[in-house]
C-alpha positions in Angstrom: 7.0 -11.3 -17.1 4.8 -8.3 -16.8 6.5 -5.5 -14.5 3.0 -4.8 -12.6 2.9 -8.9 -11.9 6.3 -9.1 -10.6 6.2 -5.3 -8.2 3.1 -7.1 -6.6 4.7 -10.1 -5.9 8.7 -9.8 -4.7 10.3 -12.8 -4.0 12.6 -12.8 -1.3 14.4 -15.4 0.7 11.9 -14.6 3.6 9.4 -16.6 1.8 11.2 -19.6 2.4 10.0 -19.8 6.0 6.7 -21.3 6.6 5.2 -20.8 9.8 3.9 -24.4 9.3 7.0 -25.8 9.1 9.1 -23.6 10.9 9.8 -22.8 14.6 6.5 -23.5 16.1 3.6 -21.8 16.9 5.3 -18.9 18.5 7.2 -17.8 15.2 5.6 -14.7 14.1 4.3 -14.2 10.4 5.8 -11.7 8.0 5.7 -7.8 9.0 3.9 -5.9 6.0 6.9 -4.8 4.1 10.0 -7.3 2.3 13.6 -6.2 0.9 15.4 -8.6 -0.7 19.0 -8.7 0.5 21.8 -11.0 -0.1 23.3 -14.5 -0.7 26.2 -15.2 1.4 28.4 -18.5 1.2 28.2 -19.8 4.5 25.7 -21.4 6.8 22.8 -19.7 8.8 24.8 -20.5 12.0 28.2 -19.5 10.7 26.1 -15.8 9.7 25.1 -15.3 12.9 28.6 -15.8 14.5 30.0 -13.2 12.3 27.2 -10.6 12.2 25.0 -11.0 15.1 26.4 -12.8 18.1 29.3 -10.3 18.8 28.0 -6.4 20.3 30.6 -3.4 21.3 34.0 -1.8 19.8 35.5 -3.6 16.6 32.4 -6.1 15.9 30.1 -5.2 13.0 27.0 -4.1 15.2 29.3 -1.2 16.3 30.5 -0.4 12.6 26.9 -0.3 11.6 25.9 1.8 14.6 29.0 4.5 13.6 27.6 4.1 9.8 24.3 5.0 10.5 25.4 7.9 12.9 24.1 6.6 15.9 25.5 6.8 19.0 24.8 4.3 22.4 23.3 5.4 25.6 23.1 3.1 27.9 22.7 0.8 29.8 26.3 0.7 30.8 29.2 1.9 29.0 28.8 -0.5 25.8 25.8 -2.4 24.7 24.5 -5.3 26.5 24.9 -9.3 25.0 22.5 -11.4 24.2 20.5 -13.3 27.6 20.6 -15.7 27.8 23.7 -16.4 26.1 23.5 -17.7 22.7 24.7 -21.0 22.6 27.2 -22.1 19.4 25.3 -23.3 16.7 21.9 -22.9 18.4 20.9 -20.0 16.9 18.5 -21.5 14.5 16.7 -23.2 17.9 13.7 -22.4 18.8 13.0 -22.1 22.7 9.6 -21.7 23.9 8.0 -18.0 24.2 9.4 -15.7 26.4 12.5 -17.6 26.9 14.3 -15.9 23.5 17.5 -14.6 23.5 17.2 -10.8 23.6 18.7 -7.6 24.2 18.2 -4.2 25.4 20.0 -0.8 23.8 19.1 2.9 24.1 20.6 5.2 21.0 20.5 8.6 19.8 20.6 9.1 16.1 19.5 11.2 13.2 15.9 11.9 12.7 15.8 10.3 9.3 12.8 12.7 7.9 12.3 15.0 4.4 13.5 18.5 5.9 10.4 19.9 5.2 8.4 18.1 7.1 11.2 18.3 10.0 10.5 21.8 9.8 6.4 21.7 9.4 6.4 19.9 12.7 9.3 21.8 13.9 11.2 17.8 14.5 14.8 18.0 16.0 18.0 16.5 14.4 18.3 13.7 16.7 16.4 11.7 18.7 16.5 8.9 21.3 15.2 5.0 20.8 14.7 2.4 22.7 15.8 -1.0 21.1 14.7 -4.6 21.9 16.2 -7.2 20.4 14.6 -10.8 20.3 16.2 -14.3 18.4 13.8 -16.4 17.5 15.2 -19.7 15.7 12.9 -21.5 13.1 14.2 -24.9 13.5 18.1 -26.5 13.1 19.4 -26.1 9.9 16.4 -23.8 8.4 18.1 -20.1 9.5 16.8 -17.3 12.0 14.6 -14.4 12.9 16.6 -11.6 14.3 13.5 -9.0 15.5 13.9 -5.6 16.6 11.0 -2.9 18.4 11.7 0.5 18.2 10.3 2.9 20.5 11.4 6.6 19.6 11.2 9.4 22.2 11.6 13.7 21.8 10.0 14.6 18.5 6.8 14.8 16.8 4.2 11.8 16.8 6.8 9.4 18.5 4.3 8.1 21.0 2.1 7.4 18.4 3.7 4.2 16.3 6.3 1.7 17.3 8.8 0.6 14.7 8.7 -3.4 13.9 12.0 -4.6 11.4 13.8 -7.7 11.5 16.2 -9.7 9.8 15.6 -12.9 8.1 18.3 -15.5 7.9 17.3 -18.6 5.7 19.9 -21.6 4.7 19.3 -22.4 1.0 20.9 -25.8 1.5 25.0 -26.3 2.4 27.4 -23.6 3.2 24.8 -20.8 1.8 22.2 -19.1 3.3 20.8 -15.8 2.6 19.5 -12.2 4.3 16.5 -10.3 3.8 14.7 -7.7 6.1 11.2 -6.8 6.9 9.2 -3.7 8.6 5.8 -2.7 9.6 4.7 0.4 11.5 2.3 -0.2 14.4 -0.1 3.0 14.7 -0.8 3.4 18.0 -2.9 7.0 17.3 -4.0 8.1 14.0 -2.7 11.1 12.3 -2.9 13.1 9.0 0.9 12.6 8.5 0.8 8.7 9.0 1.2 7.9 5.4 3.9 10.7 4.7 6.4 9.5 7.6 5.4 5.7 7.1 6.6 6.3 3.5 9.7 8.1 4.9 10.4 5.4 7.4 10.1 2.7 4.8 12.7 4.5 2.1 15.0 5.3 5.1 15.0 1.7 6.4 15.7 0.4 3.1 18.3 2.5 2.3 20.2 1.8 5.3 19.2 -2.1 4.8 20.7 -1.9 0.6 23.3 1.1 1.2 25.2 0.0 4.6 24.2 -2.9 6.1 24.5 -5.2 2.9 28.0 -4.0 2.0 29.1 -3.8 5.4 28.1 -7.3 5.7 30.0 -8.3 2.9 33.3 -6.2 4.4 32.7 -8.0 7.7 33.2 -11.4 6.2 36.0 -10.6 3.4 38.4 -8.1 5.7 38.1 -10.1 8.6 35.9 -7.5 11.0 33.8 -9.3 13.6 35.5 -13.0 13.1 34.7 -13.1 9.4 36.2 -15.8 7.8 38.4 -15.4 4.7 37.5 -14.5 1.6 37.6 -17.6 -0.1 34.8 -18.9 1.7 32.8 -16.5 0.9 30.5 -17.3 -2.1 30.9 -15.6 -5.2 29.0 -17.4 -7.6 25.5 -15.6 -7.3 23.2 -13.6 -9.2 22.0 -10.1 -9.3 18.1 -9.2 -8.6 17.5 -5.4 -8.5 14.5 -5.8 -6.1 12.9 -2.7 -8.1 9.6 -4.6 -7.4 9.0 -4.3 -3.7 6.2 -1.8 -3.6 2.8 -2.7 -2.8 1.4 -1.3 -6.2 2.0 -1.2 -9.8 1.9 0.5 -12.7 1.3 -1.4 -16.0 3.2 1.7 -18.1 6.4 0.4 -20.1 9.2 2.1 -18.2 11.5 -0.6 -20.2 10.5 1.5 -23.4 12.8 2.4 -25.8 15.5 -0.4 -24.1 15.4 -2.5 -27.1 16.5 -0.3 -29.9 19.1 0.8 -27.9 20.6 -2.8 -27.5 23.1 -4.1 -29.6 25.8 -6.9 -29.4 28.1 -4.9 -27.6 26.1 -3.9 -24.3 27.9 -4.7 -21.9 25.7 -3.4 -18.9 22.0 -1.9 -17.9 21.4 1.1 -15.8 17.9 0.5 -13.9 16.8 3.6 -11.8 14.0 3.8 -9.3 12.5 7.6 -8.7 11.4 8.0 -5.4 10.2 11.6 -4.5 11.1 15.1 -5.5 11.7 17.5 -2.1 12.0 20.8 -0.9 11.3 22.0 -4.4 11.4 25.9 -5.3 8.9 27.4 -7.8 9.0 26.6 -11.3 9.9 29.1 -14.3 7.3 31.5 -14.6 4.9 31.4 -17.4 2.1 33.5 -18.5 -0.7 33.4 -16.5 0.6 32.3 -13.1 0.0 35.7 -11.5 -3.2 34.9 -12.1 -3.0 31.3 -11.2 -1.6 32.5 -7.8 -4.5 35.1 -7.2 -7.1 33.0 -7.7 -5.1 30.2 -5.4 -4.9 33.2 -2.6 -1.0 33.2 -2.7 2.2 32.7 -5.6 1.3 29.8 -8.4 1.8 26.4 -6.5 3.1 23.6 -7.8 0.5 21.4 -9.2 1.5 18.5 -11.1 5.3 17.9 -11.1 6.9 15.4 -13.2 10.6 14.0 -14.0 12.6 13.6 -16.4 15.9 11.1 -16.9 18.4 11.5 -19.9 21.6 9.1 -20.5 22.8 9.6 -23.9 20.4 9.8 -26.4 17.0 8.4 -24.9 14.7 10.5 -21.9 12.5 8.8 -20.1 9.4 11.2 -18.5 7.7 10.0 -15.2 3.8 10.3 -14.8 2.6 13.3 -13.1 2.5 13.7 -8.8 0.6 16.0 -6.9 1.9 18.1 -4.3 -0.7 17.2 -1.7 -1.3 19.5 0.6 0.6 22.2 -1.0 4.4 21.0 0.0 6.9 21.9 -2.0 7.3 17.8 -2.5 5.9 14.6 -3.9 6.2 10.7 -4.0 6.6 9.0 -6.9 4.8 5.5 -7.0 6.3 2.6 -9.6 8.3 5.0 -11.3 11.0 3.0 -12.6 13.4 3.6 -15.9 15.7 1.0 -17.7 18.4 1.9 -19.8 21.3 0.3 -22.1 24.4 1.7 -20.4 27.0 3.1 -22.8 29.8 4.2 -20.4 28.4 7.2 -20.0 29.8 9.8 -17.4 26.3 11.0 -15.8 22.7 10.5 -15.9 20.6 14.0 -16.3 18.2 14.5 -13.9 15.4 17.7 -14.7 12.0 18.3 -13.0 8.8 20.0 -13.9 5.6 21.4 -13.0 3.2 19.6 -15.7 1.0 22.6 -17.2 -1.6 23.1 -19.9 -2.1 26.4 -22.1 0.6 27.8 -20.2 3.1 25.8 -22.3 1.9 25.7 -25.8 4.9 28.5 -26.3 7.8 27.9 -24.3 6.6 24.1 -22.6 6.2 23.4 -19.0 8.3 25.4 -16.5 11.4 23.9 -15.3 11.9 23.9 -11.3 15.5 22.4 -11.4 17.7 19.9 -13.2 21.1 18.5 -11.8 23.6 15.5 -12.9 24.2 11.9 -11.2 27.6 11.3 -11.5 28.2 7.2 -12.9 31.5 6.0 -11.3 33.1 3.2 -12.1 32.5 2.0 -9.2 28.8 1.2 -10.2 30.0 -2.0 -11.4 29.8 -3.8 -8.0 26.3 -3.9 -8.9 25.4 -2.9 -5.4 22.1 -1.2 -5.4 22.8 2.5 -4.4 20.8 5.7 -3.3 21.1 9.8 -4.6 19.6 12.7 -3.7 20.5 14.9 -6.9 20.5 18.3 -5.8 18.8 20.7 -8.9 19.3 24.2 -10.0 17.9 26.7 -12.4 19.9 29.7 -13.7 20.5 31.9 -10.5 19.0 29.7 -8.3 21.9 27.9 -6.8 19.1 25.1 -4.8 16.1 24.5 -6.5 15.4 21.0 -4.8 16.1 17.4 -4.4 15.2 14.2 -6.8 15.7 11.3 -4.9 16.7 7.8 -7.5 17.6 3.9 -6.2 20.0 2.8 -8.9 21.9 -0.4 -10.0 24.5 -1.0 -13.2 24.0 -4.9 -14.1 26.1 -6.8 -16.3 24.1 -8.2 -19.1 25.0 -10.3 -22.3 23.3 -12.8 -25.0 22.4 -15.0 -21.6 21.2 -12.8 -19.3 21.8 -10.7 -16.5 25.7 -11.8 -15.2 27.5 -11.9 -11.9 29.8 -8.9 -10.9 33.5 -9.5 -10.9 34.1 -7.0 -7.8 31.8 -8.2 -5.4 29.2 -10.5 -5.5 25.3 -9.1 -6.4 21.9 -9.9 -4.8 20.4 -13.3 -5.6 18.0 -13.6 -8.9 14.1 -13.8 -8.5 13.7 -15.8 -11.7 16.5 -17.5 -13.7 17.8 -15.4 -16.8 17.1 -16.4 -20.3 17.3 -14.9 -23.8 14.7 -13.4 -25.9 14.2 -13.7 -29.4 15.8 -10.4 -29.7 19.0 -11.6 -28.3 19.3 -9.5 -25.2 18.4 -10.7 -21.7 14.9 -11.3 -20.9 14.9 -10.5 -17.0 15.6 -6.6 -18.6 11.8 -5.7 -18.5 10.5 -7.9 -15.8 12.1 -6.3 -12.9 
């Protein structure tokens, strides 16, 4: 399958529920943006119980509060239950509107924003929220809509959008069932930075969503926090699907380039890498001419058109060029995505440049930065995981941040396999082999 086909049309459990056939009239439609998430081996109702019933010290909604750094407010001393109470195994019931379960918490937590634009707007650390949480059920036996507004007060255009995110819980039929989650920004008053902290929101959401909430899940109901039930009833039998593909665009460039000379009978794995954005980046190497460059621009030679580079053993891959809009020292990368046979390699090199034309027919385009992921072993969970690889240049200790989503897969003859440690996200499309004998899902992710 094409890449640009598949990135403009993710499949995720969340697609199972039809508004047509689901709870009613009152059950909302799809908010604008989809995650994947995860496969667990137990029924919609038997989810809930474990990760969404149970609020306060030693459940999981406290251990994902503490995770994300957040701390409650009020009211009371711990956060309130669900009312009306939540009845066993009528989750998945839909009640007419207005009559939803819900819930009503007020948090302070990190202001999850690039630090340069914390500092442009002059945006604190923290900030407060106001949290309201509604269960909507989309019929017995067909799984869930946990939705949650977020209202967000003390910083820089809070009044002006209200966050939208749920959770979707689907049964796929028996003791399985599976989690995804959604978001949409409501703009209540327009602004020049809407697109720069809707993009922020989005990556910060998701990170959270792929980083602690999916394997804090999948602690809850292995290690027995919130009720979980023991391991071996947990399923272990599904597939991976790096959800590289949930972006709203796509690019029809190659990024799996180069993957198929580098496969041989003995890959064992894949490294796919996502990258995001480059931040608070310094300025480049000089070349000659950027005095110039930087009169005629009234001030030092901006950054123009900066690209990255990604090296694991023997084979680079180069993304396309992004603009520094605006002049900030950062930029967004969009369908930027690099696949590469993984040879046990220790680290993944990481350099970024400022694209330029005469100026490097000697010496090549100035370097800003370049930095090393380190590849644990511990990769081969095949959880999907976040970096921000910190770059430096010769004396300059800090010269920026490139921000990657990774995941090692297991891949053989037949395709893309489970992990032994823990297991993956569910497949979009089931895993064949191409003529060349390596798995076929490696370029249509």
């Amino acid at each position: 399958m094409n890449p640009a086909t598949r990135a403009s049309t993710p499949m995720t459990a969340s697609a199972a529920y039809s508004l047509a056939e689901g709870g009613g009239p009152e059950t909302p439609g799809h908010l604008k943006h989809c995650f994947p998430g995860r496969i667990f081996g137990l029924g919609a109702e038997g989810l809930f119980d474990k990760i969404f019933r149970h609020v306060g010290e030693g459940t999981f909604e406290a251990a994902y509060r503490r995770e994300r750094g957040a701390t409650y407010l009020g009211p009371g001393s711990s956060p309130p239950a669900w009312r009306p109470e939540v009845a066993l195994d009528a989750a998945c019931c839909p009640v007419a509107a207005g009559n939803e379960p819900r819930r009503e918490q007020q948090l302070r937590r990190p202001v999850q924003l690039p630090r340069w634009l914390k500092m442009l707007k002059r945006s604190p650390d923290v900030c407060d929220c106001g949290e309201i949480w509604t269960l909507r059920g989309l019929g017995p036996g067909r799984g869930f809509l946990v939705n949650v507004d977020t209202t967000l007060t003390d910083m820089h255009l809070a009044g002006s959008f209200v966050i939208h995110w749920r959770y979707v819980v689907v049964s796929l039929g028996g003791e399985h069932c599976q989690l995804d989650a959604e978001i949409e920004l409501e703009w209540k008053e327009r602004s020049l930075m809407e697109s720069r902290v809707e993009l922020s929101t989005l990556d910060n959401f998701r990170r959270a969503f792929e980083e602690i909430f999916l394997p804090l899940a999948d602690q809850a109901l292995r290690r027995g926090l919130s009720n979980s039930v023991p391991s071996n009833e947990v399923d272990t039998s599904t597939i991976e699907s790096f959800a590289l593909a949930a972006s709203s665009s796509a690019s029809d460039r190659d990024w799996s380039e180069g993957y198929d000379g580098d496969w041989t009978e003995s890959t064992k794995y894949e490294l796919r890498i996502e990258i995001l954005s480059a931040s608070e980046l310094e300025s480049p190497e000089y070349r000659v001419g950027d005095f110039t460059r930087g009169l005629m621009a009234g001030g030092s030679a901006a950054l123009h058109a900066v690209y990255v580079e990604l090296t694991l053993g023997a084979r680079t891959f180069k993304t396309a060029c992004a603009d520094t809009a605006g002049g900030q020292p950062a930029v967004n990368f969009v369908d930027e995505r690099a696949l590469f046979v993984f040879g046990g390699e220790a680290e993944l090199k990481v350099a970024c440049y400022d694209k330029r034309g005469w100026q490097s027919a000697i010496r090549g385009d100035p370097q800003i930065g370049s930095g090393n992921l380190r590849l644990e072993a511990a990769l081969r969970d095949c959880f999907p995981r976040w970096a921000d690889v910190p770059l430096a240049r010769g004396s300059t200790a800090f010269a920026g941040f490139v921000s990657l989503r990774y995941q090692l897969l297991a891949v053989s003859r037949a395709g893309v396999q489970q992990c032994s440690i823990a297991p993956p996200l569910m497949t979009e499309i089931a895993p064949t082999t191409s003529a060349q004998g390596r798995p076929s899902g490696a370029d249509d992710a």
